[in-house]
N, C-alpha and C positions, 0 to 999 in steps of 0.2 A: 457650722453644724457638725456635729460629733460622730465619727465614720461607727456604721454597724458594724455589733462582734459577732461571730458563727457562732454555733452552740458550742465550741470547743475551748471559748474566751478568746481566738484572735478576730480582729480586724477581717471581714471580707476579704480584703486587696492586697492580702498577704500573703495569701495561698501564691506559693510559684509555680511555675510552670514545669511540665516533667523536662528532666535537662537532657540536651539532646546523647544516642547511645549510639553503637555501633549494633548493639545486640538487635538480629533480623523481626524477632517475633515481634507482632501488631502488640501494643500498648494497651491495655485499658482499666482507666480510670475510674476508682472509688470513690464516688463523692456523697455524699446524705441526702436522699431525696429522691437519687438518679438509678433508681434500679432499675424502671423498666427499660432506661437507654442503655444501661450494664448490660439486660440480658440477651438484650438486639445484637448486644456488638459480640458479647461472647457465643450467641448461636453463631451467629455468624462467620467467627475463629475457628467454631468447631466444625460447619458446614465447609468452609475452604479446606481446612488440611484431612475430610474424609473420611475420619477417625471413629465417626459416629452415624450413624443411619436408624430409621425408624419403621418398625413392623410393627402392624396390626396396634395401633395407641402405645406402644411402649419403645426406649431407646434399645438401641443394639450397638454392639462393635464386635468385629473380626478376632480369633485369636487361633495363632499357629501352635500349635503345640510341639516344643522341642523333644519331649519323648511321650513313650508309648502312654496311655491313659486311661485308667475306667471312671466315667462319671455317669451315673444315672443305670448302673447295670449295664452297661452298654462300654465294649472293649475299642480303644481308638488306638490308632498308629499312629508314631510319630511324625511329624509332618502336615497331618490333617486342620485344616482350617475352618472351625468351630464359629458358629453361632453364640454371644453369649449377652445377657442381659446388665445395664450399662446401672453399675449399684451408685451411690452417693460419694462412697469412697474414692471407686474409683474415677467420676467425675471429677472432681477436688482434685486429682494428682494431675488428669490429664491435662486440663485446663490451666494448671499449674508449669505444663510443660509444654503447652503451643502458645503461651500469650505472658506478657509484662503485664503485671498487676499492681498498678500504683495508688498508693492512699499517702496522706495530708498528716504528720505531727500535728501537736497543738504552738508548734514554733513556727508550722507553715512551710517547714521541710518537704520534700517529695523523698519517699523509701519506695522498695520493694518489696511486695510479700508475696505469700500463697494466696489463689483463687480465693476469692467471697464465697464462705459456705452458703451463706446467703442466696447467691446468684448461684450455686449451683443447685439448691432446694428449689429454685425458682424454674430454672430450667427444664429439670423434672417434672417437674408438675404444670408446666407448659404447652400441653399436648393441644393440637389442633393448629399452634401457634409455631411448629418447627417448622424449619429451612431444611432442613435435613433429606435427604433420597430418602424414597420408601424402596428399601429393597424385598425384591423378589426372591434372589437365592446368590450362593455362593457358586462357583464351577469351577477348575483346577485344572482347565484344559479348554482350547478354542473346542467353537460349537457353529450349531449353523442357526440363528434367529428361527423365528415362524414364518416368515416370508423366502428362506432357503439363503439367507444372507451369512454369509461367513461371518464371527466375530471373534475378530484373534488377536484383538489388544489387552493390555491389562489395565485393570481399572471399571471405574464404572461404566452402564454400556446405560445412555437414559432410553434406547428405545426398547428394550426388554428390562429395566430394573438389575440386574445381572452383572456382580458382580465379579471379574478374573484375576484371578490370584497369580502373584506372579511364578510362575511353571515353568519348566525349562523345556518344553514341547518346540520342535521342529515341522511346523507341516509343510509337504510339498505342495505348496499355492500354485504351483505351474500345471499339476494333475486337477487339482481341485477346482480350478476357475471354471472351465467349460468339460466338465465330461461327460463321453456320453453312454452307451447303454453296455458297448463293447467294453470302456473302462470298467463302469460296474461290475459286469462279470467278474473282469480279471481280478479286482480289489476282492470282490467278495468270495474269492477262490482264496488270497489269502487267507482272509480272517477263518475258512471251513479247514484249509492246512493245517492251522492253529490247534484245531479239534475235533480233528479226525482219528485219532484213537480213544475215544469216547463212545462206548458202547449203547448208543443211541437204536432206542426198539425199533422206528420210523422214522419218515422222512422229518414226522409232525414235528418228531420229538428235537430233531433238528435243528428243526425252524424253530421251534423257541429259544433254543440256546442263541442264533443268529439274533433274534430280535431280543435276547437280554441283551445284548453287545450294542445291537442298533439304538434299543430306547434309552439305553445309559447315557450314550453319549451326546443324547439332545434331550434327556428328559424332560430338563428346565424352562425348554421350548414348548413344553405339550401340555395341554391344560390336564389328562389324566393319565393314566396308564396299568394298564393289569399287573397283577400279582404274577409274579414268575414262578414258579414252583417247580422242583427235581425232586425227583424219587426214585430210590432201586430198592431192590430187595434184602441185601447186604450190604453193611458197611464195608467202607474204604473202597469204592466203587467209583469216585471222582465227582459224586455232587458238589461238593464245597469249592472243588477247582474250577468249576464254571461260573461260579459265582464270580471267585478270586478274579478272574481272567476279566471280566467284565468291567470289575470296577477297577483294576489294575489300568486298563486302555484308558478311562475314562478319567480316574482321578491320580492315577503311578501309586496308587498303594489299594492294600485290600480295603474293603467295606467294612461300616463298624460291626460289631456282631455281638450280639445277644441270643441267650436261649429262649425259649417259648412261657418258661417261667413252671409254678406248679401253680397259680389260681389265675383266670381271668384279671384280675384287678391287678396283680404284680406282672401280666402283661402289657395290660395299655399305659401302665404308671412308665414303663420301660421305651413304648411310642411314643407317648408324650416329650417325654426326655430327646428323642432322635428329633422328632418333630422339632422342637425349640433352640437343639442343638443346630438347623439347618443341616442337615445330611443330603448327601443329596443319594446317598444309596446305605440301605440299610438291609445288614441279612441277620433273619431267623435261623438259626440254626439246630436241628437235631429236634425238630417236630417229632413228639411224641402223640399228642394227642391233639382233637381235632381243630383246624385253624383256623380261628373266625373273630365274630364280638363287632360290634359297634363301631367302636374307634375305627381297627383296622378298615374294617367296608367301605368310612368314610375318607379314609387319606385315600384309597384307592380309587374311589369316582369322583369325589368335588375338590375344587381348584383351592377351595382354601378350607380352611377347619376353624372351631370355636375349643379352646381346649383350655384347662386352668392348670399354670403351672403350680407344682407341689409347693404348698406353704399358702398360697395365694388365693385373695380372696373373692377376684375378679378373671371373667374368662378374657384372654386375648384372642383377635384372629389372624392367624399366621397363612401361609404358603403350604399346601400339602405337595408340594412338585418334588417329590423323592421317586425313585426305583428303590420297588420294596421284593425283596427275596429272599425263598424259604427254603430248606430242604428235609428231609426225614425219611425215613427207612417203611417203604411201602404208605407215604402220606397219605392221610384223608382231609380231603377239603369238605366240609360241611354246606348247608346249602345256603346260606346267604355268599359262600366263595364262590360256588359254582361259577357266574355269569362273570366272575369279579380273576379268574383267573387261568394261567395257561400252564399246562405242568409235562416236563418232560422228564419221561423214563428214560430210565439207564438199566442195561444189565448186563455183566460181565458175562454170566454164565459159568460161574466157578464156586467154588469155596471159598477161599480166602485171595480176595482181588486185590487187595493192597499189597501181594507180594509177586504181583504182575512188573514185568519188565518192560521197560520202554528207551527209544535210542533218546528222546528229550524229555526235559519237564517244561511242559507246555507255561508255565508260570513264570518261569524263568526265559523259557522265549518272548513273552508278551511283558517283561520287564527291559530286557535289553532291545527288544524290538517296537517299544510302545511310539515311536513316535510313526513308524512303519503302517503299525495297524490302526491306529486314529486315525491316519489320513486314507486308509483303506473306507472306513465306517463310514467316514463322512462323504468318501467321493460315492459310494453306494447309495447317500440317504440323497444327495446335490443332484446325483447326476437321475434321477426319480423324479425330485422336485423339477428340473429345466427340460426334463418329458413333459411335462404339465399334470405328473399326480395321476396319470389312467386308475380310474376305479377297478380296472380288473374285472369287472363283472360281482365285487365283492360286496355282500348285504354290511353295512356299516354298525362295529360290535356297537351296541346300547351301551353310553356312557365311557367311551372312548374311542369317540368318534375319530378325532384326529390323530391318534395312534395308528386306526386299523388303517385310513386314509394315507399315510406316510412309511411306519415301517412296516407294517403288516403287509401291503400292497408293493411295497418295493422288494420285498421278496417273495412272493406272487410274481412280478413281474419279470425275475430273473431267473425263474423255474425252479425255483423253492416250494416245498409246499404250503400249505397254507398253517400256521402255528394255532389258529384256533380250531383248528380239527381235534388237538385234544383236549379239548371243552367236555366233549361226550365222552371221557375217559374218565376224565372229572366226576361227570353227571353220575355216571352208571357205578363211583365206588361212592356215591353220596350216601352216608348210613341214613339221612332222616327222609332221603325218596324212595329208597327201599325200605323202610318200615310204613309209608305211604300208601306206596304201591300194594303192599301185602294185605293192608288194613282196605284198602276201597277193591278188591280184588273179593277177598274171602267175602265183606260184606254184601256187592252187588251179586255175590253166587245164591249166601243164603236170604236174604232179605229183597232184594230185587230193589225196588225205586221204594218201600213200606217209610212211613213217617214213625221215627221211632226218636224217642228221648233217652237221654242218659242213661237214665236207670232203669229202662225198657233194654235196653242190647245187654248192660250188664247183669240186671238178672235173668236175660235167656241164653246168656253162655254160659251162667252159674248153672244152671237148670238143666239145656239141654245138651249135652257132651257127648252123645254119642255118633253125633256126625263129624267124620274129619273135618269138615269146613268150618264145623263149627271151635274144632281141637285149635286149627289152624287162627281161627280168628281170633279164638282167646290169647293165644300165644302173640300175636301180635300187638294187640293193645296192653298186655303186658310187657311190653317193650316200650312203648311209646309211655304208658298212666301206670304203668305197676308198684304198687308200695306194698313190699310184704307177701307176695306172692295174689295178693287179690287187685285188681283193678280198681284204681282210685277215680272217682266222679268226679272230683273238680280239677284233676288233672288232666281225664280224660278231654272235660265238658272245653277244656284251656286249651287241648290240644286241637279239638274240632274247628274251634273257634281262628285258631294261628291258619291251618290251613285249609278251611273255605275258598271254593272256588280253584286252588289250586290242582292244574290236571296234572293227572297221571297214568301212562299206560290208556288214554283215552277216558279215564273218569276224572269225578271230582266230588267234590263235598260239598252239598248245597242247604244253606237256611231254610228251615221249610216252616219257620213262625214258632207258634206259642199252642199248647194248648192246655186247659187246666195248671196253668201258671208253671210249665215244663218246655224247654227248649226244647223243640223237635227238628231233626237233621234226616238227610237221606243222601243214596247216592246218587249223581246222575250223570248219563256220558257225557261227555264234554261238547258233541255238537248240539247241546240243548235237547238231547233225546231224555227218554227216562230207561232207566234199567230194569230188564224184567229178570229173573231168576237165570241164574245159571250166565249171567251176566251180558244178555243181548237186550236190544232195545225194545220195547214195546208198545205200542199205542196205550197211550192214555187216559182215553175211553174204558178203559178193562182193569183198570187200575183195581178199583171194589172189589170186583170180584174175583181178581186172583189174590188180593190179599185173605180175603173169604176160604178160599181153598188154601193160601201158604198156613193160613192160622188151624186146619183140619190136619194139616200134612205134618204140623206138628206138634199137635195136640196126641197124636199116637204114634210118635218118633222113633219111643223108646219101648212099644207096648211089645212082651212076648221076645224081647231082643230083637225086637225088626229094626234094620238100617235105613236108610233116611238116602238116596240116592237121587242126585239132583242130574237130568237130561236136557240140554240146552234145547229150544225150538226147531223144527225145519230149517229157518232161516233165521241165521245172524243179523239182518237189518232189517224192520218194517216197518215200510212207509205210513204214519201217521195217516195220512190221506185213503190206504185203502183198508179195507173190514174184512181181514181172513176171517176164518175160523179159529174162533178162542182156543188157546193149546195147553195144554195142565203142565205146569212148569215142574211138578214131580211126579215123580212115578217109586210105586211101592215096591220095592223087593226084598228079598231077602239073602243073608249074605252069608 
């Protein structure tokens, strides 16, 4: 019987065998037919030597960068060890240089070649089917797990996903094992040494600088973490060096940095990039105008993001586990920042403070001294955690919960003040609560609780203008809806609509239906009362007919140059439940 030929024209049994090498890399064979055993063995090459990891359905590998770098708008130092996306190309070379790749003459010879592009297409398009770690994040420096576990190996850690680069960090393991409250102190006496000529307004403002240092150096550990924020009133005041100092402890070099950009869209195109690049600390720099949008809200509170990288026609989901930090000259955070961040003032109290003298550069100590202060940070966050985490008596922030629980509380607990005290520093320079405030203030003076539409309050502030309240009120909706110096209705109608329900100063903006196919809106206090005139509460019941009298009081507003003067009731609160005497929410004078 006639021996079968391969489709190559030899003989089956002619194929030899690969001859034995010295050369260490695992072998693998190209044979016709056998790809899906090709690609088992080549995952598998590539899952042993580490080379390769996979985020959110797509490949990743590690790259250090030997010098400095802008990629994606975004400024890196040398050193820094990047995230980056695993191309075909460069599959093909690597696979080429962890594994012996053998294929078959038509003489039945055994040679050596490069990777199967084959297998490496296949590879790619694999997903569901990798051996590969799903990492989490990159770090450049031991840390403490979630559980307050030190992890001070290099390589990969599987019980956090977490990868550690190799760093040339020192910690004193002998401080670190068991400390206890007295250590803390002392360590975090260092790290305040550090930054004690930083002309910090408050204790608050303090305490956030403490907790940029604390949350950097285990960020990776925390499902979220607030926005950091600094601001003074003059440049060269030391924003940026608080930053520096932070990510210096954390990673031995500065954080990457980018501007705030001039449009929205050339912002988040700039987080995405950080995002994808794994950063684990990124600063905004030189905030000009107000800091907000979508994206950023979302790396800030959820543990992962959905984002499409540029060119790409599918979103990935990644790890949002960054420390994000900003600074800008008298900053304004907008209100979706508000809840979302902690901001600490600086102020020299001079003219020109960049030409202030100092006996160090606090930079250059947390460079020569970085192995000192990491293990300061961390004996502070360990020696909290083996307290057992006391709540302090502290309400837990919304949506970083295990932030406020760890470093927030750990300095609470060392007689730090509390870093989200300046929350309401935040709150109170938010432009869009104060043009809120102004609009449900003016309106609940002149209209009381009245059901009014759109185009009911804009043409009775076209109309009637001789009352301040009314001056006041127009000016305000012209801030919020003004196109062209007149009040626009569907920006208006857009603006009522965004914030419904939302209180302020004790009121709020409430739905009050439909009628003659017109939205109708009113104001109401926020404990479910109604507003009467001159902005106190009033029963219900009387509602008729004090709109009956507000509609006489200004129907001759204007008569004769009479003014229009509004006198709140007796009493500021009245009880639904009882039946004063009805009270005329104006009174006529002349001025």
């Amino acid at each position: 019987m006639g021996q079968q030929k391969s489709p190559c024209g030899n003989t089956g049994n002619q194929q030899k065998s690969p001859p034995q090498s010295h050369d260490p890399r695992p072998v693998i064979e190209v044979r016709g037919g056998g790809l899906p055993e090709i690609v088992v063995k080549a995952q598998s090459v590539l899952a042993n030597n580490q080379s390769v990891f996979q985020q959110g359905g797509r490949l990743v590998r590690l790259v250090t960068l030997a010098k400095d770098e802008e990629a994606g708008g975004i400024k890196y130092s040398s050193g820094s060890t990047v995230v980056r996306h695993v191309d075909p190309a460069w599959l093909h070379l690597d696979l080429t240089r962890i594994a012996q790749w053998k294929k078959w003459n038509r003489q039945g010879d055994v040679y050596t070649t490069n990777a199967d592009k084959e297998t490496v297409n296949a590879v790619l398009s694999n997903a569901g089917q990798w051996p590969f770690n799903e990492l989490q994040g990159v770090i450049e420096a031991p840390t403490l797990r979630p559980d307050g576990s030190i992890l001070d190996y290099h390589g990969f850690d599987q019980a956090t996903r977490l990868y550690l680069t190799k760093n040339p960090v020192c910690l004193d393991k002998v401080r670190l094992e068991n400390p206890s409250r007295d250590d803390a102190i002392k360590a975090l006496a260092g790290l305040k040494k550090l930054i004690k000529t930083f002309p910090f307004v408050t204790n608050s403002d303090l305490a956030v600088a403490l907790s940029g240092i604390l949350t950097t150096v285990i960020r990776r550990s925390l499902p979220t973490s607030p926005l950091h924020a600094y601001s003074a009133p003059t440049p060269g005041s030391g924003k940026s060096k608080l930053v520096e100092l932070a990510s210096i402890i954390a990673s031995g070099r500065k954080a990457p940095v980018f501007n705030h950009g001039k449009t929205d869209d050339e912002f988040e195109k700039r987080l995405v990039s950080a995002v994808l690049a794994g950063d684990g600390q990124i600063f905004i720099d030189n905030v000009s105008r107000p800091l907000g949008g979508d994206q950023l809200c979302q790396l800030l509170t959820q543990e992962r993001v959905q984002i499409r990288p540029l060119g790409a026609s599918v979103q990935v989901t990644v790890p949002a586990s960054l420390t994000i930090f900003a600074n800008g000259k008298n900053l304004v955070l907008p209100e979706d920042m508000v809840r979302r961040s902690l901001l600490c003032s600086i102020d020299p109290r001079c003219e020109r403070p960049e030409l202030r003298q100092f006996d160090s550069d606090p930079v250059k100590v947390a460079e020569c001294k970085r192995d000192e202060l990491l293990t300061s940070a961390l004996i502070v966050l360990r020696a909290f955690h083996l307290a057992g985490r006391p709540g302090m008596g502290l309400i837990p922030l919304g949506g970083f919960e295990a932030w406020s629980g760890w470093v927030r509380a750990a300095l609470v607990w060392l007689g730090e003040a509390d870093p989200c005290q300046t929350m309401e520093m935040v709150r109170a320079n938010d432009p869009e609560l104060t043009r809120l405030k102004s609009v449900l203030t003016a309106w609940s003076t002149i209209y009381g609780n009245r059901h009014l539409s759109v185009r009911e309050i804009i043409e009775e502030i076209s109309r009637n203008q001789c009352s301040d309240d009314v001056k006041t009120l127009r000016a305000s909706l012209l801030e919020v809806a003004g196109d062209g110096g007149l009040v626009n209705s569907k920006r208006f109608g857009k603006w009522l609509a965004n914030n419904k329900q939302r209180i302020a100063d004790g009121l709020q903006i409430e739905d009050a239906g439909i009628s003659a196919g017109h939205k109708l809106w009113r104001v109401i206090a926020a404990n479910g009362g109604l507003v009467a005139f001159g902005g106190s509460v009033f029963n219900p019941l009387r509602e008729k007919e004090e709109n009956k009298i507000y509609a006489q009081a200004h129907a001759h507003a204007c008569e004769d140059g009479q003014k229009v003067t509004h006198q709140k009731p007796p009493t500021h609160q009245i009880d639904p439940n009882d039946n004063p005497d009805f009270w005329n929410p104006f009174e006529m004078g002349r001025s």
